[in-house]
C-alpha positions in Angstrom: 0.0 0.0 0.0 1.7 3.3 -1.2 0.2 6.8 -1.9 2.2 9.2 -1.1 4.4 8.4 1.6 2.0 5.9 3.1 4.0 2.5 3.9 1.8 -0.2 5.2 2.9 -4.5 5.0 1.4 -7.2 6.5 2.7 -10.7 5.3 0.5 -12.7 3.4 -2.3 -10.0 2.7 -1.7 -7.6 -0.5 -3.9 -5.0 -2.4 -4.8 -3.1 1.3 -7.4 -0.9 1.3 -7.6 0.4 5.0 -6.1 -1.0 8.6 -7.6 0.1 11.4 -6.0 -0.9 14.9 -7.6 -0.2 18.1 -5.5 -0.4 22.0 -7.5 0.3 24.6 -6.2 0.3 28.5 -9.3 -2.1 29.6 -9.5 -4.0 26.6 -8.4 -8.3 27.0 -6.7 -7.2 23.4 -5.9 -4.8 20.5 -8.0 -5.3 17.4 -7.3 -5.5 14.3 -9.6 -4.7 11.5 -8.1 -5.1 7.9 -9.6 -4.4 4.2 -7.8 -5.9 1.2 -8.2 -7.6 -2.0 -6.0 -10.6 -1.7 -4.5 -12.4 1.2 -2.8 -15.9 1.3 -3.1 -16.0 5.8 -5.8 -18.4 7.3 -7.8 -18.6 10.7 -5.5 -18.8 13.2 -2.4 -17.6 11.4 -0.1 -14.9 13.2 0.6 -12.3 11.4 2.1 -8.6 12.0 1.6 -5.2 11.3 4.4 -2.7 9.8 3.0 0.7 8.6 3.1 4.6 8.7 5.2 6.3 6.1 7.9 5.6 3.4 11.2 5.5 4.9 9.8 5.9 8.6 7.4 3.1 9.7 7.4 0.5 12.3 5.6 -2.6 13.7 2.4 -1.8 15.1 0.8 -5.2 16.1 1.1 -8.6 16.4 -1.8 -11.0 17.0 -3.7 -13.7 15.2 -6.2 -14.0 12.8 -9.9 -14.6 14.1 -12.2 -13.8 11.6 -12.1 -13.5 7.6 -15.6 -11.9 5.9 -15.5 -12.4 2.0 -17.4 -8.6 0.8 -19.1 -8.5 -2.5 -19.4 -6.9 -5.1 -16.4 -5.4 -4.9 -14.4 -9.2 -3.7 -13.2 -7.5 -0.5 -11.5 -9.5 2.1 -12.2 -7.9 5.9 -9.4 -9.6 8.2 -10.2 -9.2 11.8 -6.8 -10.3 14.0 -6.3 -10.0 17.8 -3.1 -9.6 19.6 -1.2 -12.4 21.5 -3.5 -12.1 24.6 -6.5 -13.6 22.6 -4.9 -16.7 23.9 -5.6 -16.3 27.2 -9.3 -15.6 26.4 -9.8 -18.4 24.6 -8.2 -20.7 26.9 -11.1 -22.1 29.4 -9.8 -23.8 32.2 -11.5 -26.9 33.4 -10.5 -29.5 35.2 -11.3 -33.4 33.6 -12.2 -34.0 37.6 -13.8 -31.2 39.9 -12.7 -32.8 42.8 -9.1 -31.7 41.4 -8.9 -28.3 40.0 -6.0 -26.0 39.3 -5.2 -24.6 43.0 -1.9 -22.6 44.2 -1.2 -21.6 48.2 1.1 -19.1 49.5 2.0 -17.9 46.1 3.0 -14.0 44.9 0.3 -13.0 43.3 2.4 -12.4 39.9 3.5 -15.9 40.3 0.0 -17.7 40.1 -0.5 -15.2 37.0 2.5 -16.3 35.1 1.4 -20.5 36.2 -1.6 -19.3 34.9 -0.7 -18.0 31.8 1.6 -20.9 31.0 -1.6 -22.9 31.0 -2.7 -21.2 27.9 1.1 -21.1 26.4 2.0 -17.6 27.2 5.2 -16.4 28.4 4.3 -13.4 30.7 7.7 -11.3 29.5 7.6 -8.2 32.0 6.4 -8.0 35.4 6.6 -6.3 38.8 6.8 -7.8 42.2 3.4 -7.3 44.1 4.7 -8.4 46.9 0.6 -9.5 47.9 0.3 -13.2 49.0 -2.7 -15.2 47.9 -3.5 -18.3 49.6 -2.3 -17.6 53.1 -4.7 -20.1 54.8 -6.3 -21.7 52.1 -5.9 -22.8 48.6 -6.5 -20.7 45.5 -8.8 -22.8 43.6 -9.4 -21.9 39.6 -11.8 -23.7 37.4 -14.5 -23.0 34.7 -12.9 -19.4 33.6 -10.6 -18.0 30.9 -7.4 -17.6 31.6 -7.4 -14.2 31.0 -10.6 -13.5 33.2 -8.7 -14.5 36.1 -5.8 -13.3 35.1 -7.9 -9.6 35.4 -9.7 -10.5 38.6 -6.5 -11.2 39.9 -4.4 -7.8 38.9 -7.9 -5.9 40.3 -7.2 -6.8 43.6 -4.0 -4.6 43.5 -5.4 -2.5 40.9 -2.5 -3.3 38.2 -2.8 -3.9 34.6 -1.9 -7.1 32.4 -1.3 -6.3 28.6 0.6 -7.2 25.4 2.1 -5.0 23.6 2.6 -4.1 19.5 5.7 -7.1 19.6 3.9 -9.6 21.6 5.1 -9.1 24.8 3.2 -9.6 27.8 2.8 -7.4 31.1 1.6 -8.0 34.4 2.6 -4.3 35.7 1.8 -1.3 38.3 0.3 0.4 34.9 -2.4 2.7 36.8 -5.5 4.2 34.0 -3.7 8.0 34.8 -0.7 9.8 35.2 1.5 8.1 38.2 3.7 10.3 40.1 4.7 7.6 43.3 1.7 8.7 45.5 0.5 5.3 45.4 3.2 3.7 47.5 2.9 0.5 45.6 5.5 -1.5 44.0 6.7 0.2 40.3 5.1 3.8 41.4 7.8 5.1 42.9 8.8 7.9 40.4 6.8 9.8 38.4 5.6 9.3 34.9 7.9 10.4 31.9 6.7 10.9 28.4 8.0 9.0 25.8 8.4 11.9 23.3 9.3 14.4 26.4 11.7 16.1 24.3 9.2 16.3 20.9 5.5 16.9 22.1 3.0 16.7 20.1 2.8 20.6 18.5 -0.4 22.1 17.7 0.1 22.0 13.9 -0.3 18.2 14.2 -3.4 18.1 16.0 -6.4 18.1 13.9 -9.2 17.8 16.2 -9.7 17.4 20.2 -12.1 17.7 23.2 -11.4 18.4 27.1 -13.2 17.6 29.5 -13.5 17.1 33.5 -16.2 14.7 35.3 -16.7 13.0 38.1 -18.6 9.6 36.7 -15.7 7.2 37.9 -14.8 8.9 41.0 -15.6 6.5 44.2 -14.2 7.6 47.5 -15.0 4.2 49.8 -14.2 1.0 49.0 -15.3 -1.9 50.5 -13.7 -5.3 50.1 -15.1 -8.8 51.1 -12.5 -11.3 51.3 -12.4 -15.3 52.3 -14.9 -16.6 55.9 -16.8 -13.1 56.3 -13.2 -11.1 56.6 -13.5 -7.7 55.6 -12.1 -4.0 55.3 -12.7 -0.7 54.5 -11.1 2.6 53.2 -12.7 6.1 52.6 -11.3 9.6 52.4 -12.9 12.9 51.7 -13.3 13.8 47.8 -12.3 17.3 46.6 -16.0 16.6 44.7 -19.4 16.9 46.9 -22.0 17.6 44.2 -24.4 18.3 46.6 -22.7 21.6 46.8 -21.1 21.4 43.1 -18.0 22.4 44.4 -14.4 21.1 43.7 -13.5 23.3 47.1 -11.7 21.1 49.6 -13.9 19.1 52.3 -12.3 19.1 55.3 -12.1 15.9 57.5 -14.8 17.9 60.1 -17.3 18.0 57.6 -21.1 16.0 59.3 -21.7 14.2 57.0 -19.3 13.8 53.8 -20.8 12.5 50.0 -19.9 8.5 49.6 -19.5 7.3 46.3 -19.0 3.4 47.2 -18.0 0.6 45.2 -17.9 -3.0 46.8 -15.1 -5.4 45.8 -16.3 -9.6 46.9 -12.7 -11.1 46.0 -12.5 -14.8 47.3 -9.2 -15.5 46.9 -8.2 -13.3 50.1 -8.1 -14.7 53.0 -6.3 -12.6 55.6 -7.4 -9.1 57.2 -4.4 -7.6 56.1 -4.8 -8.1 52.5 -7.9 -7.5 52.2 -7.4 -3.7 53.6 -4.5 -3.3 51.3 -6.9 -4.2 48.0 -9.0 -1.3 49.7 -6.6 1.2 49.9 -4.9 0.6 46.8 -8.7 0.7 45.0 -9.5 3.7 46.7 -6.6 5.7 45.6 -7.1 4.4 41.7 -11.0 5.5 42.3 -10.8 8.5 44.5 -10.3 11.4 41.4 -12.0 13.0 39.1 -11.3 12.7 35.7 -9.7 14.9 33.5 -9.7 13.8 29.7 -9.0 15.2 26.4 -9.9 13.5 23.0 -7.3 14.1 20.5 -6.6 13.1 16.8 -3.4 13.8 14.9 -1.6 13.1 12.0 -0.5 9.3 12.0 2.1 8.3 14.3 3.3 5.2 14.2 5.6 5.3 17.2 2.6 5.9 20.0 0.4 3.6 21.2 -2.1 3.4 24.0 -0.6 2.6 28.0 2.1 5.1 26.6 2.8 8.6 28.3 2.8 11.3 25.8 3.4 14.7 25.9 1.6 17.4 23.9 2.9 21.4 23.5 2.7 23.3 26.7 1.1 26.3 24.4 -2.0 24.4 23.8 -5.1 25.4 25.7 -6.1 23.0 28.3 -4.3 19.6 26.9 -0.9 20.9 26.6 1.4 18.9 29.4 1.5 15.0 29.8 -1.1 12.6 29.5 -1.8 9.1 29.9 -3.0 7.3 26.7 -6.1 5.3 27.6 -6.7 4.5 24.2 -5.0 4.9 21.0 -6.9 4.0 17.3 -4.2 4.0 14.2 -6.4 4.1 11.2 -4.3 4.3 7.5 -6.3 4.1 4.3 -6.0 5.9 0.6 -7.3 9.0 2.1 -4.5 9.1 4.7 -3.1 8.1 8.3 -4.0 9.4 11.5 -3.9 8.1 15.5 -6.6 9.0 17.5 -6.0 9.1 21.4 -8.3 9.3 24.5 -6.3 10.8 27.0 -6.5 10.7 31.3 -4.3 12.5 33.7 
């Protein structure tokens, strides 16, 4: 695919119309949507994903084929391919006896994750130490689920984030949905976020279109976590938010009675006190913000992708400074590349 400076190959598919590739912080995987004339790959193949301009391009994916649609009139192939984490979802654990399922005690929690993952034959490539126990006083028992399910439940409960990336590598990280700057006081948040294009943000002359907004949908400021026998715990804190008042003024800790936004966490596989109020306070501080977004699309740039911290031009009215990506979509076709971003700080 070439018009202009477009670059765009994926082995074993020719004649490409349009590629469309969608990351998205929360998502099990990155799509892949593909439109082309001729292609040679099968269900189930690998393939990957090289593309932005003549001269400077990169790999942008790696995944598998899932489904091929044969268009007519026009004989149009539509490719739709999901990255290396697919795996995990489709990889159902059940035991052949459920007197004997898959069960762990006393493990790390990024240990039963990799065991886990193995099941489905994933490597998990980069990780963090939780330093959380699961299993303390009783076994960690894991039947009738997708490996990747569990794999989510599990990195909830420390409010982490397991991913692949673009080259097929796999995470299991301290990857919070917002800028980090080490207030957490987990593991892998001790210094702040840096961008990735620090010393070449984004300038305003790239930006074709974008949005800001603040809101408080997502904010929750107590969090309640059942664990394992009836154990329990708890963790609240005054919000800068009280929309009875529609104020973002600070409420201060003698307040009567202060606005709860609760969310309830039931999470089996604890089993000690201890852990289950650290699940609390680590949920409350990923819950207990507002959230400031921007929606921004620019011209294609093949070098960004979502989990990435980017930096746009200081000059720019209210999204200049660093962002989180949440999301990222890289959409290249005849008419021209662009990479569309939802952004969180």
């Amino acid at each position: 695919m070439n018009k202009k400076n477009l670059y765009c190959s994926i082995p074993g598919i020719t004649k490409i119309e349009s590629v469309v590739i969608t990351e998205n912080h929360s998502s099990p995987s990155t799509i892949a949507m593909i439109n082309a004339e001729t292609l040679s790959v099968d269900i189930g193949d690998q393939i990957t994903i090289d593309m932005g301009y003549v001269g400077d391009h990169s790999q942008v994916f790696q995944g598998y084929v899932k489904n091929i649609d044969r268009k007519t009139p026009k004989s149009m192939y539509e490719i739709t391919a999901y990255d290396e984490l697919i795996r995990a979802s489709d990889y159902f654990i059940v035991s052949s006896n459920p007197n004997t399922p898959f069960k762990r005690r006393g493990f790390y929690l990024e240990q039963l994750v990799t065991d886990l993952l193995d099941l489905a034959g994933l490597t998990l490539t980069d990780f963090d130490a939780t330093f959380f126990i699961l299993g303390v006083n009783t076994d960690v028992e894991v039947n009738m689920i997708s490996v990747y399910d569990i794999c989510k439940q599990l990195a909830d409960i420390v409010t982490w984030t397991i991913w692949a990336d673009h080259n097929g590598n796999i995470y299991f990280r301290n990857r919070k949905p917002f800028l980090m700057t080490g207030a957490s006081g987990q593991p892998g948040d001790d210094t702040p976020d840096v961008a990735v294009n620090v010393a070449n943000p984004i300038p305003l002359e790239q930006i074709m279109d974008y949005v800001y907004r603040v809101d408080e949908k997502d904010l929750r400021n107590k969090v309640v976590v059942y664990g394992r026998n009836g154990i329990y715990a708890e963790a609240s804190s005054a919000t800068s938010y009280d929309p009875r008042t529609d104020t973002q003024e600070q409420i201060v800790p003698t307040t009567p009675e202060i606005f709860y936004k609760i969310i309830l966490a039931a999470i089996p596989y604890i089993d000690t006190v201890a852990e289950c109020q650290d699940c609390a306070d680590y949920n409350l501080y990923l819950y207990n913000k507002l959230t400031e977004s921007a929606n921004i699309t620019i011209e294609g740039n093949h070098s960004l992708h979502a989990r990435y911290v980017i930096k746009i031009a200081d000059s720019i009215t209210n999204v200049g400074g660093t962002w989180y990506a949440y999301s990222c979509e890289h959409n290249l076709s005849r008419g021209g590349y662009t990479t569309t971003f939802d952004l969180r700080r």
